[in-house]
N, C-alpha and C positions, 0 to 999 in steps of 0.2 A: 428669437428676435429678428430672424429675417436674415442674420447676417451671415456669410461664409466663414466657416472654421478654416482657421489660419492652419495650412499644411506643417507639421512637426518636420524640423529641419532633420533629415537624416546623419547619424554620429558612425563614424566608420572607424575601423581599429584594423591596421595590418600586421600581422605574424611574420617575419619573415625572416631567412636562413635557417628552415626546419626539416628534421626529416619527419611526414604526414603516416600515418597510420589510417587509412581510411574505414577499415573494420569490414574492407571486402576482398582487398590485394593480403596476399605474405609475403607482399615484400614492401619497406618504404621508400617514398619518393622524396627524392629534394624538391622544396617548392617554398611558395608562401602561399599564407591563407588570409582572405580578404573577409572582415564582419561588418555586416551591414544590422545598427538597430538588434544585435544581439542574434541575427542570425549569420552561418555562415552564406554568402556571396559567391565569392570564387575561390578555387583551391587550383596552387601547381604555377604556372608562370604568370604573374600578375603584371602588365605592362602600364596601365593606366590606375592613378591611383587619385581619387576626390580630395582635392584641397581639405585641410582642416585633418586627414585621417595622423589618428594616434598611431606610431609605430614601435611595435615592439620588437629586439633582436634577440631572435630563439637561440642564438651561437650554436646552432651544429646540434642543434637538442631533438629529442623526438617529439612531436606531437600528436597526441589521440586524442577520440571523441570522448564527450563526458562518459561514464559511466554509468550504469541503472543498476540501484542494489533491487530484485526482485520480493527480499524476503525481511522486513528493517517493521521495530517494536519502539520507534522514536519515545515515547511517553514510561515505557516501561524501564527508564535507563538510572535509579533509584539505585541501592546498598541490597536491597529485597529483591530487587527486579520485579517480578510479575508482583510479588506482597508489596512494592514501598507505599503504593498511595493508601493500602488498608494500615497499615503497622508503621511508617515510620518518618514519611512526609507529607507532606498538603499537597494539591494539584499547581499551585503555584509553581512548588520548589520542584514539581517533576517536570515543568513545562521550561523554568529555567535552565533546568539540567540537561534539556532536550535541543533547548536554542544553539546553546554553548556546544555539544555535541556536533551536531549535523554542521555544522560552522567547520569545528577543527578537526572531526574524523571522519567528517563525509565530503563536504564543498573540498576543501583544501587537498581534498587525495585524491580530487577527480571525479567524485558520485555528484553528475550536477541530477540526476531525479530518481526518486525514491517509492518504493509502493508499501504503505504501509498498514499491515494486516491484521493490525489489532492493537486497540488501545487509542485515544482521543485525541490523535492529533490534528484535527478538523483545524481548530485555531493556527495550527503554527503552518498549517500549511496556506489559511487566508492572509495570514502576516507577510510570508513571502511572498504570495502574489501580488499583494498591496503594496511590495519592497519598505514593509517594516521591521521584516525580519532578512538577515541574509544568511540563504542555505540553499539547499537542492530543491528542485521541484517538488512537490508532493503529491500523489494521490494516495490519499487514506480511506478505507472504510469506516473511520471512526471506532466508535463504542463495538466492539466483537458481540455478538448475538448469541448467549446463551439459556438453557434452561436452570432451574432451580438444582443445583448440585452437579453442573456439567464442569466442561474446561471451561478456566477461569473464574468457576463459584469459590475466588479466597476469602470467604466471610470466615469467621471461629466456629468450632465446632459446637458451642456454646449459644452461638445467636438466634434472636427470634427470627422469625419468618417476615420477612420486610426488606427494605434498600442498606445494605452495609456502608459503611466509608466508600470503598471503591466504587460500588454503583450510583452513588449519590454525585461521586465525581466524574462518573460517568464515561472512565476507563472500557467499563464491560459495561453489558445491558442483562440482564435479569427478564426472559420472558417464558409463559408458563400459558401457550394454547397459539394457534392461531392468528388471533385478531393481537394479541400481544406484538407478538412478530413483524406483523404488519405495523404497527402505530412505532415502532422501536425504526424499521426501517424506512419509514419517512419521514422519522424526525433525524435520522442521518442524512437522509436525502437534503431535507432542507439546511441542514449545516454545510453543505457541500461537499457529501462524502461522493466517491470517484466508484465504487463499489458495494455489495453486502456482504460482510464476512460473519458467518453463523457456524457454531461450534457441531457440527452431528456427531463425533465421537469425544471417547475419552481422552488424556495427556499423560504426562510424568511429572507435570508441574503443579497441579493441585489434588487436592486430597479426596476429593467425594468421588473420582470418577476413574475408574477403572481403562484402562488403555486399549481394552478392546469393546467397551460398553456401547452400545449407539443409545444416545439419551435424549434426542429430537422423536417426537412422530412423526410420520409420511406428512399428516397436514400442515403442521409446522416448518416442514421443510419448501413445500407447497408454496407455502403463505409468503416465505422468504422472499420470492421470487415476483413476486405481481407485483411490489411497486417500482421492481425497476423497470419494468415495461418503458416504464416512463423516464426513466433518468440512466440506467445503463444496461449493458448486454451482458453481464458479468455479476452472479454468484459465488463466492469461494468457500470449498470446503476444507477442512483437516480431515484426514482418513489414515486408519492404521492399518495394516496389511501384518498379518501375526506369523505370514509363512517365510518373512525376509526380515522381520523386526522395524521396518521403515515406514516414517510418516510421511506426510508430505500437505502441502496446501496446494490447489490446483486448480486454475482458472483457465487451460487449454482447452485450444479444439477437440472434441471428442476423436476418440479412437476404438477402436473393440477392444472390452476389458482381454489383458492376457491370461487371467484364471478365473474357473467357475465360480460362481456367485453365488450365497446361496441367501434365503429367508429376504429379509430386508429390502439386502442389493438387491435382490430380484425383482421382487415388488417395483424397485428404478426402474430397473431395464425394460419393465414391462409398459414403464409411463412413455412418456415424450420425453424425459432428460437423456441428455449424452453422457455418456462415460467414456474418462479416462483412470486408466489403476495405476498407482493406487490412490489418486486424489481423482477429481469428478467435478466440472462444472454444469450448470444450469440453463441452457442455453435460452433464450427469451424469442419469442416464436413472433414472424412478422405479419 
């Protein structure tokens, strides 16, 4: 309309009589901490302070940065865990179960952001950016990306061959080549997923897949990868390492694996991806 947007008045909150935890000294500092619009300002002697600012009295308390939980399954937090949305509630009552969570065992204990690595918390994390929900940050990769009997195939051992409860709810994704892969990872992309998390080996938590099984091919791992060209620099895998008994999920800078690799992993090593052991991300090429 031609007209000038009216500048949002800046809201200020001071902390002060705190001892400050910076997350780079060991040692604390007596200070206050100035927030400006929800970030921090100034920290340590604050002399001038903007009319209007809220003040809070820490009395001699410590203060530290939010928290980052690196490793968090927000939607999977059900009586079942990894089974409740196949076997014992609706996607509703898991997302409920999730809100209430992240609220009273995550925001309130200090986790203000969260990376979450599987399972469809795409929604609760637009909620909270939207401030409809209140809780930590979120980056989710949404729906986990697996094959037809990988980690997180919970269908019955009984079922046809199609979408079970869980995939229709869209917890896990179910893909079987390819082009699968692809249309699976940018319909996350387009929910707002922060990442692709794709299953290439087995677990201890479902039934079809063996814990040292690799159940993706090279293409499909491949596939995983091209549409974040476009939307992020980050692939996460799970990997089991059988000579320490440890798993891990891994989206680090690569490093040189510490033990031989053989079949498979090799065929990696031999591509353009980077490796780190015993997890490995996928580094997206500029």
């Amino acid at each position: 309309n031609g007209q000038e947007k009216k500048e949002e008045k800046a809201s200020y909150v001071l902390i002060q009589n705190v001892r400050i935890f910076d997350g780079e000294n060991n040692k604390l500092m007596p200070g206050h901490v100035l927030i400006e619009n929800n970030l921090i300002k100034a920290v340590g002697a604050i002399d001038k302070v903007p009319q209007g600012t809220v003040v809070i009295d820490g009395k001699g308390g410590t203060l530290t940065p939010g928290l980052i939980d690196m490793h968090q399954h927000l939607m999977l937090g059900g009586k079942a865990g990894l089974f409740s949305t196949g076997e014992d509630i609706d996607f509703a009552t898991a997302g409920a179960i999730a809100a209430q969570a992240m609220y009273a065992h995550l925001l309130m204990k200090g986790v203000t952001s969260v990376r979450d690595i599987a399972g469809n918390s795409l929604g609760l994390a637009k909620g909270v950016k939207e401030g409809t929900l209140t809780g930590p940050r979120i980056y989710s990769c949404g729906p986990a990306i697996q094959p037809t009997g990988g980690h997180t195939d919970i269908g019955g051992w009984n079922e046809n061959k199609g979408e079970d409860e869980s995939v229709l709810m869209t917890n896990f994704a179910e893909v079987n080549g390819p082009l699968e892969v692809i249309k699976q990872s940018r319909w996350n992309f387009r929910k707002g997923a922060a990442f692709t998390k794709i299953m290439v080996g087995g677990g201890v938590a479902s039934d079809y897949d063996p814990l040292e099984v690799v159940s993706l091919t090279m293409a499909e791992v491949k596939a995983a990868k091209r549409p974040t060209c476009q939307s992020t620099p980050t692939t996460t895998l799970p990997l089991f390492e059988p000579s320490t008994g440890e798993s891990s999920a891994s989206s680090t800078p690569f490093s040189s694996p510490k033990i031989p690799l053989s079949g498979w992993r090799e065929t990696i090593l031999s591509s353009r991806f980077r490796v780190t052991w015993p997890g490995f991300s996928l580094p997206i090429p500029r």
